[in-house]
N, C-alpha and C positions, 0 to 999 in steps of 0.2 A: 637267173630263171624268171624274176619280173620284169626283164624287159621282153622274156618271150612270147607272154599271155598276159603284155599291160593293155591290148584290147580290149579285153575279155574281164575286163577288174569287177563287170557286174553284177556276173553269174559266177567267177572263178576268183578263189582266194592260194597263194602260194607263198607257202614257208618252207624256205632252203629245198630238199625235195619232195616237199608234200602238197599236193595239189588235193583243193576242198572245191567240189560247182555244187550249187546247190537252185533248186528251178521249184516253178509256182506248182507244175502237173506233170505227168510222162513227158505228153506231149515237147512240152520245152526243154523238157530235161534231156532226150532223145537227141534235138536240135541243139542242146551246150555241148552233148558229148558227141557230135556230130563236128563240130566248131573245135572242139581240145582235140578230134583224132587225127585233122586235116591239119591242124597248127603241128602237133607232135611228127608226122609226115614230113613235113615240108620244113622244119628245124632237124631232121633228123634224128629225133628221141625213139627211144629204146624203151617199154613199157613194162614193168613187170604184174604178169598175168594173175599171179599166186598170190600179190600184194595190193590188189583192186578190189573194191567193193562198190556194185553199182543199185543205183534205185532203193536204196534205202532212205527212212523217216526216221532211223536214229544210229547216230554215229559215235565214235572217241573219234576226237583229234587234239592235239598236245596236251595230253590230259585234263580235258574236259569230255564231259556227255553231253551232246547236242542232239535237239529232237524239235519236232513243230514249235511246241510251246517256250523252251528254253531253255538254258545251258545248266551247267552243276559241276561241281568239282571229281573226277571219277574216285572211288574207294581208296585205292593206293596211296593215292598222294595226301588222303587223309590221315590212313596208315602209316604212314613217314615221317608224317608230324607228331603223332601219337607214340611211336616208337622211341623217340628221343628221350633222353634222361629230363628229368626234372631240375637236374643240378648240371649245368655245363661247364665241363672242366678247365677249359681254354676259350680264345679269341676266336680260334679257327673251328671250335665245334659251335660255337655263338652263331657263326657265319653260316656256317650249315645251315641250323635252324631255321635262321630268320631267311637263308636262300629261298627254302622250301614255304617257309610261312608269307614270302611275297608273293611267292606264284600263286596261292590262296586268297591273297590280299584282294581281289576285288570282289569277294562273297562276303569280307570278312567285314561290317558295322566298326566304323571308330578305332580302327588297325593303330595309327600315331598313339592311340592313347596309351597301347601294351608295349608299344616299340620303345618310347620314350629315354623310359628306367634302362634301358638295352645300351643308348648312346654313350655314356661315359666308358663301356669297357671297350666298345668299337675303337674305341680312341689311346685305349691301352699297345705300351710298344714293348717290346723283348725284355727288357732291364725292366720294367715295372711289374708289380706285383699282381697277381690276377685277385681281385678283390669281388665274390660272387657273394651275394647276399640273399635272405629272406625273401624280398622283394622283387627280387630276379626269381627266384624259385617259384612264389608265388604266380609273377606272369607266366612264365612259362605254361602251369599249369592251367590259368584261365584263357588263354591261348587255343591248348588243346581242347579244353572243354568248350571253346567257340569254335572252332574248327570240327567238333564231332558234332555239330548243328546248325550247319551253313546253309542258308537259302538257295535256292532255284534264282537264278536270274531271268525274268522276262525277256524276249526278244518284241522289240517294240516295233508296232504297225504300221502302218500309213496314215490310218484314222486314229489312233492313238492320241490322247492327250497328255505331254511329256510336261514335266515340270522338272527344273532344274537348280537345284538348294546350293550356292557358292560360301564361301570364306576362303580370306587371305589375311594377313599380316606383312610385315615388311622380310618376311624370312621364307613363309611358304605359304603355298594356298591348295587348296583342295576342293571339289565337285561334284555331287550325288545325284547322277542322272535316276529321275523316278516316273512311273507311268501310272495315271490315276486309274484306278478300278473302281468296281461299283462297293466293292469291300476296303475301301480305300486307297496306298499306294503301293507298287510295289517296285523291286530297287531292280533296275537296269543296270547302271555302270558305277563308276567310282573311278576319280581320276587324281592322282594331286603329285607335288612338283614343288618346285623352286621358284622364288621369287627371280625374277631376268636379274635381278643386281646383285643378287647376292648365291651365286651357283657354286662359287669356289665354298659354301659354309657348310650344304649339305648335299645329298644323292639325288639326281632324280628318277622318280620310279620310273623302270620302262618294263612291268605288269602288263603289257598288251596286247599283246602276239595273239592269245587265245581272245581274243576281243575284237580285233580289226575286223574277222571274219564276219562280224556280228549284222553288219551293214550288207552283208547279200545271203545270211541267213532270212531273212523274212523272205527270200525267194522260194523255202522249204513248204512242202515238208519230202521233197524228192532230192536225194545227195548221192554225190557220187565222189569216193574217197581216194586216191591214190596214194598210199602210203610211202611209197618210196619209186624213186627210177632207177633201173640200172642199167 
């Protein structure tokens, strides 16, 4: 599907089959879905009418809320994390967890710090004992209580004055895109990864899917959603 609307990457963002344009006024917005209806034509796509949402300034897409000003985590998925036991029984309910607490991870201030204490049971195999501790319970919990108070992320401007806070080590590095305000700063992105030499040691995040879009978001506050093709 990217290679059918890799023209179009600067008005139009697409995941598996979800197509996001997003335009400065009508006007433009008029001429992107003017441009996606003559591309869908002429590739042969099939649209579903019942699954479109057009000219709208505030959207869901992969569970975020997107609008002029900036993005948010939607309800549910805050729900999701909140719903979970305090005490996780297994490896594979651990995994859950923290599935759901990555997709959150870039609202979430200093994520490594709660994940940390989490690594030794990741590491636990069928014959070993599942060893779940105070400590574990404890994050969990402040987890949830950071997650039921997660920032808005700015969509950052043209004019914008962006600052960018780095660290690394020889194991992994991480990146705090931030935009100065007149009330100080406010957090954009959040990126971090693996050191190049050492990948076989740990994961790296790929938290970005609801992010990519974020770069033809400032084309807003006019969107137009396709939720699904069939």
């Amino acid at each position: 599907m990217d290679n059918l609307f890799k023209d179009y990457f600067e008005f139009m963002f697409v995941y598996i089959d979800d197509i996001l344009i997003a335009s400065k006024n009508m006007k433009d917005h008029i001429k992107h879905l003017e441009i996606f209806s003559d591309a869908c034509h002429r590739e042969g796509l099939v649209l579903s009418e019942k699954k479109a949402t057009i000219a709208v300034n505030k959207i869901e897409f992969l569970g975020i809320l997107i609008d002029e000003i900036g993005i948010e985590l939607q309800k549910h998925i805050v729900e999701k994390i909140r719903n979970f036991s305090d005490v996780l029984k297994d490896k594979k309910h651990l995994q859950s967890f923290l599935g759901v607490v990555n997709f959150a991870g870039i609202f979430i201030k200093d994520l490594a710090k709660y994940r940390k204490d989490f690594r030794p049971l990741l590491k636990e195999t069928e014959s070993s004992k599942w060893k779940w501790e105070e400590i574990h319970t404890q994050r969990v919990r402040e987890l949830k209580q950071v997650c039921s108070n997660l920032p808005k992320l700015a969509i950052p401007q043209d004019e914008d004055e962006l600052v960018v806070y780095t660290e690394a080590n020889n194991y992994r590095w991480a990146a705090v895109l931030m935009k100065k305000t007149t009330r100080g700063k406010n957090l954009v992105d959040i990126q971090e990864g693996c050191s190049q030499n050492n990948k076989p040691k740990c994961g790296i995040s790929t938290r970005k899917n609801s992010l990519q879009c974020g770069r033809l978001l400032r084309n807003g506050p006019y969107f137009y959603l396709l939720k699904s093709l069939s």
